[in-house]
N, CA, C and O of each residue as an XYZ file, in Angstrom:
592
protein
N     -51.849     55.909     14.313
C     -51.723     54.859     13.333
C     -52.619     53.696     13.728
O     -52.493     53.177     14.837
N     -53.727     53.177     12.645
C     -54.011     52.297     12.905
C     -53.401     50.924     13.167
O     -52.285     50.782     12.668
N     -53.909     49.843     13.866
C     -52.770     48.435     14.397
C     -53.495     47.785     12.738
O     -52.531     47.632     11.989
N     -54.341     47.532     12.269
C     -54.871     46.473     11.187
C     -53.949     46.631     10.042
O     -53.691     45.573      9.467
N     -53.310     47.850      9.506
C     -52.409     47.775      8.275
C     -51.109     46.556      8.595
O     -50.711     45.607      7.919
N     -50.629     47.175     10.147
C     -49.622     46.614     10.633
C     -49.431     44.656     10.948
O     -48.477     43.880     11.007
N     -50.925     44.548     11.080
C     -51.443     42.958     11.291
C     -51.216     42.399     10.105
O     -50.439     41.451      9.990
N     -52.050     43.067      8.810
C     -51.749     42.674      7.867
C     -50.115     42.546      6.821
O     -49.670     41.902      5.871
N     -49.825     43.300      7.485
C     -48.306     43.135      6.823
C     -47.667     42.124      7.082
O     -46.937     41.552      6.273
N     -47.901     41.706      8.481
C     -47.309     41.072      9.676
C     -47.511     39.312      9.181
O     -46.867     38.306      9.479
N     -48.676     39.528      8.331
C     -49.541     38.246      8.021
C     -48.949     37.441      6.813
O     -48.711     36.248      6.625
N     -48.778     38.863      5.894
C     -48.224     38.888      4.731
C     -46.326     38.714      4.501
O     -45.917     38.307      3.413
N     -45.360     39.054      5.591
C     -44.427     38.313      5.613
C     -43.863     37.073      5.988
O     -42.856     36.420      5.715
N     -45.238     36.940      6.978
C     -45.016     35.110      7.470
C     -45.444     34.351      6.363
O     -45.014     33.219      6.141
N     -46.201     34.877      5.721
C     -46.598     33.877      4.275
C     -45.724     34.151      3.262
O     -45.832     33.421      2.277
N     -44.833     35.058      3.232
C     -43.848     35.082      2.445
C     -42.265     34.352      2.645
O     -41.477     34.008      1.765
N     -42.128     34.260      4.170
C     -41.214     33.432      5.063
C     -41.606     32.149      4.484
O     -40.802     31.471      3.844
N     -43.225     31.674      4.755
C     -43.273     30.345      4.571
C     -43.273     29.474      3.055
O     -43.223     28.255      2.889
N     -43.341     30.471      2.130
C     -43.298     30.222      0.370
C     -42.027     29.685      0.181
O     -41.850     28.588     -0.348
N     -40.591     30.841      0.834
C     -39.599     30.608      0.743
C     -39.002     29.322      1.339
O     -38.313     28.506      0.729
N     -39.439     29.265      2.845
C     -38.901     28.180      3.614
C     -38.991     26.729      2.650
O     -38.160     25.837      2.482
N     -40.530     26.939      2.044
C     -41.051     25.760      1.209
C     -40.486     25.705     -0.072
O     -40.257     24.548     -0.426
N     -40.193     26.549     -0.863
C     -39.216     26.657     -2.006
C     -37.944     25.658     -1.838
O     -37.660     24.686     -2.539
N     -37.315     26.138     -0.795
C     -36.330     26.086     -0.387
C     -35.853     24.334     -0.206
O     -34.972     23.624     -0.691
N     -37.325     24.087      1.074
C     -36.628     22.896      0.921
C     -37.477     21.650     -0.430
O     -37.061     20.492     -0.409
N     -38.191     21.886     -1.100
C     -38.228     21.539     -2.441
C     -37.222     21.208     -3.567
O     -37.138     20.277     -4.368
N     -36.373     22.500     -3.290
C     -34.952     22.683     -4.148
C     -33.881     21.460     -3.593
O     -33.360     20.571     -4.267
N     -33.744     21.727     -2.155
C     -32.729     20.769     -1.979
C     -33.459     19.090     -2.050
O     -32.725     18.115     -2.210
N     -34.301     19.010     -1.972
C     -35.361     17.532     -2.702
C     -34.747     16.913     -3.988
O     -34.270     15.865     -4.424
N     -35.102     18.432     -4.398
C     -35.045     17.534     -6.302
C     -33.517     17.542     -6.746
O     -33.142     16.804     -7.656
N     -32.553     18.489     -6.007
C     -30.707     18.093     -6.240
C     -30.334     16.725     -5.552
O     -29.380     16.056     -5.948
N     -31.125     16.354     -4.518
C     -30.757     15.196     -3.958
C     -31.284     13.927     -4.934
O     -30.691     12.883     -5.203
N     -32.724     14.432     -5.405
C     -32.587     12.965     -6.820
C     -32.240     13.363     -8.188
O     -32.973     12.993     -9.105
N     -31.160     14.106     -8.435
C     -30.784     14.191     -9.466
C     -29.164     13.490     -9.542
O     -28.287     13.744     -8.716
N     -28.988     12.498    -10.801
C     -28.122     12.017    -10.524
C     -26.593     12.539    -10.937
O     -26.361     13.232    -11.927
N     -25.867     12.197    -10.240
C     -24.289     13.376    -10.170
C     -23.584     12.675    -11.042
O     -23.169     11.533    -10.847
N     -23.380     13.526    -12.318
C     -22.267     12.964    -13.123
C     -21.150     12.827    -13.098
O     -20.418     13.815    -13.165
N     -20.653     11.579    -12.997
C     -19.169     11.652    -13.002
C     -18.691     10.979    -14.075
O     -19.328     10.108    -14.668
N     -17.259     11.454    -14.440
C     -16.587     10.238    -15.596
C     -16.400      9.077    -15.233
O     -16.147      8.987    -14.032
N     -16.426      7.968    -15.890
C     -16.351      6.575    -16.088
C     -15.258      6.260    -15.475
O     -14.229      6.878    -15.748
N     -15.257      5.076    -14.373
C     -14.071      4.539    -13.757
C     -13.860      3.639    -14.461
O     -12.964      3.011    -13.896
N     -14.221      2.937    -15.752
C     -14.832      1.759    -16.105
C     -13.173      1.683    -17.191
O     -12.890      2.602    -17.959
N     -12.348      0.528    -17.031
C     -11.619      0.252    -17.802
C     -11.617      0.354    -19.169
O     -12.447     -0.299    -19.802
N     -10.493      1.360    -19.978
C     -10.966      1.235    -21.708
C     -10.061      0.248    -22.219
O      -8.899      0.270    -21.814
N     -10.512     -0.812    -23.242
C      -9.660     -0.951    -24.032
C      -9.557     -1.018    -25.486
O     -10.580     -1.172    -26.152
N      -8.497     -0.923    -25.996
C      -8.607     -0.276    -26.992
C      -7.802     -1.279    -28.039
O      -6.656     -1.613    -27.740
N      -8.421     -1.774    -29.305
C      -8.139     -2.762    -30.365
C      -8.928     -2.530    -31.509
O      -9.971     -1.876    -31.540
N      -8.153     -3.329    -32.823
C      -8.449     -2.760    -34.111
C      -9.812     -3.585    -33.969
O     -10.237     -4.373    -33.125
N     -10.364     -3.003    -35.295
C     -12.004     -3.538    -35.448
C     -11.805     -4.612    -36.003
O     -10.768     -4.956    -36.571
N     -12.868     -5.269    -35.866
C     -13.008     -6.689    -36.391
C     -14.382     -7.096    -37.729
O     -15.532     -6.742    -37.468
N     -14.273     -7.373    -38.235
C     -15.673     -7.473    -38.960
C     -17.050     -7.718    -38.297
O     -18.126     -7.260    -38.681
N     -16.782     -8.674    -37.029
C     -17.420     -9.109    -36.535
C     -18.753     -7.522    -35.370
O     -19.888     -7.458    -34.899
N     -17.289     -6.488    -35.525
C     -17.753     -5.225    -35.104
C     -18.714     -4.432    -35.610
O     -19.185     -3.584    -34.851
N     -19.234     -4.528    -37.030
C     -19.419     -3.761    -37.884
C     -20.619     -3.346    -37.562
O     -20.909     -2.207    -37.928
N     -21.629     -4.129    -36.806
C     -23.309     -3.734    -36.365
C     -22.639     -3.012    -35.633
O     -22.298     -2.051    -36.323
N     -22.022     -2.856    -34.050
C     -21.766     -2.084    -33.039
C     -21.455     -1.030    -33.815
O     -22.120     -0.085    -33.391
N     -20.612     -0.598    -34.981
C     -19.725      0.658    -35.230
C     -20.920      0.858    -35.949
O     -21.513      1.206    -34.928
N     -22.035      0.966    -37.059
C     -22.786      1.485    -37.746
C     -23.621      2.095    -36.599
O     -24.039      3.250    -36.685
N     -23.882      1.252    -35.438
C     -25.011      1.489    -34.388
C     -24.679      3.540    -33.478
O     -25.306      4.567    -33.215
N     -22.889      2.782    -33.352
C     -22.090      4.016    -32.558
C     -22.262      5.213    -33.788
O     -22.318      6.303    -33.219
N     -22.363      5.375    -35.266
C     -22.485      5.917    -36.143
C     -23.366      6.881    -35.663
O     -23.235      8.023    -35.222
N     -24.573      5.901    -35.922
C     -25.969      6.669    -35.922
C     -25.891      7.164    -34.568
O     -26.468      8.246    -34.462
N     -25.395      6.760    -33.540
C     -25.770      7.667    -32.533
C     -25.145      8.820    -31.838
O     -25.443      9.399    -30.793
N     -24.264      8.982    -32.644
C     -22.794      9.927    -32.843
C     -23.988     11.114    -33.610
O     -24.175     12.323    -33.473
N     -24.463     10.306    -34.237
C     -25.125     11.443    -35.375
C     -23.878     12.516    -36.407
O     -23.841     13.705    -36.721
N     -22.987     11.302    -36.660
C     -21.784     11.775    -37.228
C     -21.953     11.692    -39.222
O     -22.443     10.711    -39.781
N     -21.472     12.832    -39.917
C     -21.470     12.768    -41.502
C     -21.808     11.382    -41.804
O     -21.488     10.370    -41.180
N     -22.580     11.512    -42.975
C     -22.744     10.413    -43.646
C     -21.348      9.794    -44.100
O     -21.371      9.121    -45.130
N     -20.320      9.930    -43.535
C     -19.281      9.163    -44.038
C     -18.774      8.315    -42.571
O     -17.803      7.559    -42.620
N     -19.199      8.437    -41.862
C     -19.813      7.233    -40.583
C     -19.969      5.991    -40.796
O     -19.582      5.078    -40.067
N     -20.493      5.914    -41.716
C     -21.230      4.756    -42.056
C     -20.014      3.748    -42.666
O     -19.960      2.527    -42.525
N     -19.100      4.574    -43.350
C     -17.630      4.371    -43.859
C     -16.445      3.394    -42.565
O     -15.579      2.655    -43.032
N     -16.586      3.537    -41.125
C     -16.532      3.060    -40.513
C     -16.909      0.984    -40.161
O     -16.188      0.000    -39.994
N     -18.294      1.217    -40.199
C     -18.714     -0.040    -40.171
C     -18.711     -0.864    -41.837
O     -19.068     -2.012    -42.099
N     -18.283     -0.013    -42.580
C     -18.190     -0.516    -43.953
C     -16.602     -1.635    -43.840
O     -16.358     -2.838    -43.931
N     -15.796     -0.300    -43.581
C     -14.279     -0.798    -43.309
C     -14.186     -2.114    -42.220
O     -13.371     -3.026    -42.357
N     -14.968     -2.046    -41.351
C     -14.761     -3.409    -40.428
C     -15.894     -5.131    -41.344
O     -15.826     -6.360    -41.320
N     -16.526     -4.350    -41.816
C     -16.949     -5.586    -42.941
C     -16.292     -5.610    -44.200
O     -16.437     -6.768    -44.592
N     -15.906     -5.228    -44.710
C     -15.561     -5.583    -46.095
C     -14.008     -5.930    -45.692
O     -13.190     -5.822    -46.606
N     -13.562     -6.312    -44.479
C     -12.425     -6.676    -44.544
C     -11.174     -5.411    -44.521
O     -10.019     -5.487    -44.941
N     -11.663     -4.610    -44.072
C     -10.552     -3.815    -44.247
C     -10.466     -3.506    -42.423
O     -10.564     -2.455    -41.791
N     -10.170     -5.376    -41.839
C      -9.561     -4.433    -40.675
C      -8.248     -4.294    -40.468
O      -7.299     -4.711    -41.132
N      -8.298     -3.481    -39.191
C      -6.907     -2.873    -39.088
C      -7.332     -1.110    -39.333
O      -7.053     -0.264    -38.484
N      -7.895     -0.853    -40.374
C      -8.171      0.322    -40.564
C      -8.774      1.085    -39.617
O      -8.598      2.302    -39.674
N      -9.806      0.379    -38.302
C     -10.512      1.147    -37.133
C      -9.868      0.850    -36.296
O      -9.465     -0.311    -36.236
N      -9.520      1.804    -35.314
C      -9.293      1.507    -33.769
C     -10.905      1.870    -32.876
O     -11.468      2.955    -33.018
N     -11.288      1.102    -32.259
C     -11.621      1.060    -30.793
C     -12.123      1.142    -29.810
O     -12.402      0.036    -29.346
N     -12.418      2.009    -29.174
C     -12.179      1.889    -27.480
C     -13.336      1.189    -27.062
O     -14.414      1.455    -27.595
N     -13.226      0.080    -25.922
C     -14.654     -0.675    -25.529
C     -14.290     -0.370    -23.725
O     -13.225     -0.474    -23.117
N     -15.651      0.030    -23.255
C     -15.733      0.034    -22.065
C     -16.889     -0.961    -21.390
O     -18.008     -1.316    -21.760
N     -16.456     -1.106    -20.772
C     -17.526     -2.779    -20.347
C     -17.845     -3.662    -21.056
O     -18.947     -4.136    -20.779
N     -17.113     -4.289    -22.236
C     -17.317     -4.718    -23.068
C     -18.201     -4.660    -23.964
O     -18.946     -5.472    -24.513
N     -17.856     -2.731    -24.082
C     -19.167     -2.352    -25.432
C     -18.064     -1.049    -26.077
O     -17.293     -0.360    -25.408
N     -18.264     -1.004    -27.364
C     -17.593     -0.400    -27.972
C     -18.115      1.411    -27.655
O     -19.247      1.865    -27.822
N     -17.354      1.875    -27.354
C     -17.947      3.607    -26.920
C     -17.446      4.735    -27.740
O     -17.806      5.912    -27.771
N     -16.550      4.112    -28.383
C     -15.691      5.454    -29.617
C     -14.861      4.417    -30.643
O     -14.227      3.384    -30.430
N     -15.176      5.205    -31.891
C     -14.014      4.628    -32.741
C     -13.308      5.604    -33.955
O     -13.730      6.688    -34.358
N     -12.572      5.153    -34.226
C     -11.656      5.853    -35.103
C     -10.892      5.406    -36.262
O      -9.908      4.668    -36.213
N     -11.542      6.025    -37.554
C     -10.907      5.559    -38.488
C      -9.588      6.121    -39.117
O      -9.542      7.157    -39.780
N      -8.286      5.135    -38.767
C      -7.083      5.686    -39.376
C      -6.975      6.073    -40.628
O      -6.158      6.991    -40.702
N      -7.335      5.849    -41.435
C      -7.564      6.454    -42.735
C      -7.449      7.996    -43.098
O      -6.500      8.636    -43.549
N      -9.037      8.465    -42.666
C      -9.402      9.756    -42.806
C      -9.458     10.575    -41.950
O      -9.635     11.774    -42.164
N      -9.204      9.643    -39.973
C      -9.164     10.805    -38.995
C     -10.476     10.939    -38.282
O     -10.610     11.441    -37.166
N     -11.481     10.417    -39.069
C     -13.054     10.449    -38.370
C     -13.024      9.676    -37.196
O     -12.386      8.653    -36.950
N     -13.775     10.294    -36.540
C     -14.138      9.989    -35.151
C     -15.386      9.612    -34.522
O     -16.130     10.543    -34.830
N     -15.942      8.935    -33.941
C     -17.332      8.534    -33.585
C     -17.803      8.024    -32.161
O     -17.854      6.798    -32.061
N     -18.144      8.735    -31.083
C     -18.440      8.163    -29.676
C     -19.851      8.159    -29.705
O     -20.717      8.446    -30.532
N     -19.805      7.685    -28.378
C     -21.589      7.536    -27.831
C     -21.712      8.702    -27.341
O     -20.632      9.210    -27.041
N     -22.740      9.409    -27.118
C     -23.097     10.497    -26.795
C     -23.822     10.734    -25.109
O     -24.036     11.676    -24.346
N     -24.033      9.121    -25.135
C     -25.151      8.851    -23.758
C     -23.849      8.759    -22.702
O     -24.185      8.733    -21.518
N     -22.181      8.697    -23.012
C     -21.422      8.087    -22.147
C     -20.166      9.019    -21.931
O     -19.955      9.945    -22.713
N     -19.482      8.808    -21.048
C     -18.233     10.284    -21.274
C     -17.382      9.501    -21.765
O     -17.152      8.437    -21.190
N     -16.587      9.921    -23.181
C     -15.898      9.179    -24.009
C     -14.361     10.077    -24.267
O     -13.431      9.918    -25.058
N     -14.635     11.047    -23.202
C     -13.664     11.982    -23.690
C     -12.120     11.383    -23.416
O     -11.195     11.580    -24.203
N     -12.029     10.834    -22.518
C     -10.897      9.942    -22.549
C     -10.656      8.824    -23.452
O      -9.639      8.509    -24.069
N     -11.781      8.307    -23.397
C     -11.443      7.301    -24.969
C     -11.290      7.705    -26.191
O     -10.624      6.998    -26.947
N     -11.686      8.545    -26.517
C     -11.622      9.599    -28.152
C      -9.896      9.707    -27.852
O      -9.086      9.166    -28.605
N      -9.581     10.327    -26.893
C      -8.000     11.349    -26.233
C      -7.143      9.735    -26.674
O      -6.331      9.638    -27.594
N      -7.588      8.560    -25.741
C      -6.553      7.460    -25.734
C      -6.582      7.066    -27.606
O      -5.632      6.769    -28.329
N      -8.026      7.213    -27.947
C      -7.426      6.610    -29.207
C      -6.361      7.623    -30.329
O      -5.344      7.196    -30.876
N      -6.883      8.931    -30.458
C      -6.098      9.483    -31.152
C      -4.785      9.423    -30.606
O      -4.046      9.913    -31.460
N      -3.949      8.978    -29.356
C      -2.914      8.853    -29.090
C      -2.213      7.656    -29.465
O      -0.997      7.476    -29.538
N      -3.175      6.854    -29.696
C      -2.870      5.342    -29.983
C      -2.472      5.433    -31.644
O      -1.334      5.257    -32.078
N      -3.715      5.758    -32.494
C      -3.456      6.506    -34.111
C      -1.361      7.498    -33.907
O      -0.250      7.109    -34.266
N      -1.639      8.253    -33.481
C      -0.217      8.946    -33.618
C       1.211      8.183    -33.417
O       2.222      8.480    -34.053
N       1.103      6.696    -31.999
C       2.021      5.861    -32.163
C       2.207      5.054    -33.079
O       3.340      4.748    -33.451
N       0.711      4.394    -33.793
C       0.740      3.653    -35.115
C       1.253      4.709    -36.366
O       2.354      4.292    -36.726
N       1.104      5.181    -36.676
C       1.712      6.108    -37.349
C       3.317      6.157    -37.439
O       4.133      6.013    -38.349
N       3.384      6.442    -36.001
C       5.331      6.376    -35.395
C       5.946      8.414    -35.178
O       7.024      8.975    -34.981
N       4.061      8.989    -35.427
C       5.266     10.487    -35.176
C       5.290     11.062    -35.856
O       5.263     12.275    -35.649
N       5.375     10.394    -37.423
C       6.113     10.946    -38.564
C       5.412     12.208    -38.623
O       6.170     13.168    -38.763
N       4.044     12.513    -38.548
C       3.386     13.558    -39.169
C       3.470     14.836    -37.827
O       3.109     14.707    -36.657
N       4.049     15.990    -38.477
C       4.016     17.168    -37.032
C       2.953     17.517    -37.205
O       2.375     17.769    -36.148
N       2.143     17.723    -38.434
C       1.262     19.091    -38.666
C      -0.269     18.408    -38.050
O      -1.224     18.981    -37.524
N      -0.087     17.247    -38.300
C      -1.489     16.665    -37.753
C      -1.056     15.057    -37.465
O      -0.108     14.468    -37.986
N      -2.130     14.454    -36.377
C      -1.829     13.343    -36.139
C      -2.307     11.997    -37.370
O      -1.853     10.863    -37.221
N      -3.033     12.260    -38.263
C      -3.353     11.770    -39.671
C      -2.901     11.707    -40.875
O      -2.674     12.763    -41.467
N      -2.665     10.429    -41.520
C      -1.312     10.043    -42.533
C      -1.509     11.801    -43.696
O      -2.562     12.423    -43.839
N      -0.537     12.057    -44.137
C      -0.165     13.164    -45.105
C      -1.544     12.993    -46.301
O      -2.370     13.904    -46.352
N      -1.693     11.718    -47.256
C      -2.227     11.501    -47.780
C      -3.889     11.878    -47.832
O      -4.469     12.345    -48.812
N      -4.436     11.581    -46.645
C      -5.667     12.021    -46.107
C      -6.095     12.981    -46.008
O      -7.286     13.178    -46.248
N      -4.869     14.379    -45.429
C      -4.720     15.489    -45.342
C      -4.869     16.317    -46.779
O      -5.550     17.267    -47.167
N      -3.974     15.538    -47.292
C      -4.444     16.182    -48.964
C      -5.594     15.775    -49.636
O      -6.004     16.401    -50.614
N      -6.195     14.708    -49.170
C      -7.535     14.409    -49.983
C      -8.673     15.719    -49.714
O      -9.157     16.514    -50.520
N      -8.885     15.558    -48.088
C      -9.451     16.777    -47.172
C      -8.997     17.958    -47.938
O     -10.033     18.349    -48.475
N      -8.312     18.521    -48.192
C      -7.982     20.104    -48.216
C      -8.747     20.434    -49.714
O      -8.674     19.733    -50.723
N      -9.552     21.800    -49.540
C     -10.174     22.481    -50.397
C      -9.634     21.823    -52.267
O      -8.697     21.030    -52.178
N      -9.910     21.969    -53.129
C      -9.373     22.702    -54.356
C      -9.733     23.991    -54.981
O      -9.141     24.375    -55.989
């Protein structure tokens, strides 16, 4: 047997050792600047809309990228119909809201809202008082919604 096949092989797994070694630590590079998501420690609180709300809730609309009946939201906090939205502000910025009415829902998308969406529809079901088993949204609404 010639030794040169054997050199070359020899050549050819250290350069394959060293691709990997270099892969390798590349990979753990770019997980170390990637940033680790976690949910929000950030206090929610949660109150009816105000008129004064109505840019923030059209803004949370569009970036919900929620039905054109979104927009129905920031309508209700200007034209005076508050009371009708709940809510949730985290750092003193509005991150989800919810219109008692029809049940629509609207968060930020850039933020984890999943607890604030959860607190408000829980908040909707105590204003309410319960009454409804089949859904947490007044009866009335429910029948507007349903097919004919």
């Amino acid at each position: 047997m010639h030794p040169v096949p054997s050199i070359g092989l020899a050549l050819a797994l250290e350069r394959e050792r060293a691709v990997v070694a270099q892969t390798r630590r590349a990979s753990i590079r770019r997980e170390a600047e990637i940033p680790q998501l976690r949910p929000s420690t950030e206090a929610i609180t949660l109150r009816r809309a105000r008129a004064a709300d109505a840019a923030a809730l059209s803004t949370l609309a569009q970036l919900d990228g929620a039905s054109p009946d979104a927009d129905r939201l920031s309508a209700l906090a200007r034209d005076g119909g508050e009371g009708a939205v709940l809510v949730a502000e985290a750092g003193g910025t509005i991150v989800a809201a919810l219109d008692l009415t029809h049940g629509l829902l609207v968060a930020d998308p850039f933020r984890h809202t999943f607890a604030a969406a959860e607190l408000l529809r829980e908040r909707a079901r105590q204003l309410e008082g319960g009454r409804s088993r089949r859904g947490w949204f007044p009866l009335a609404a429910r029948l507007r919604a349903r097919p004919s």
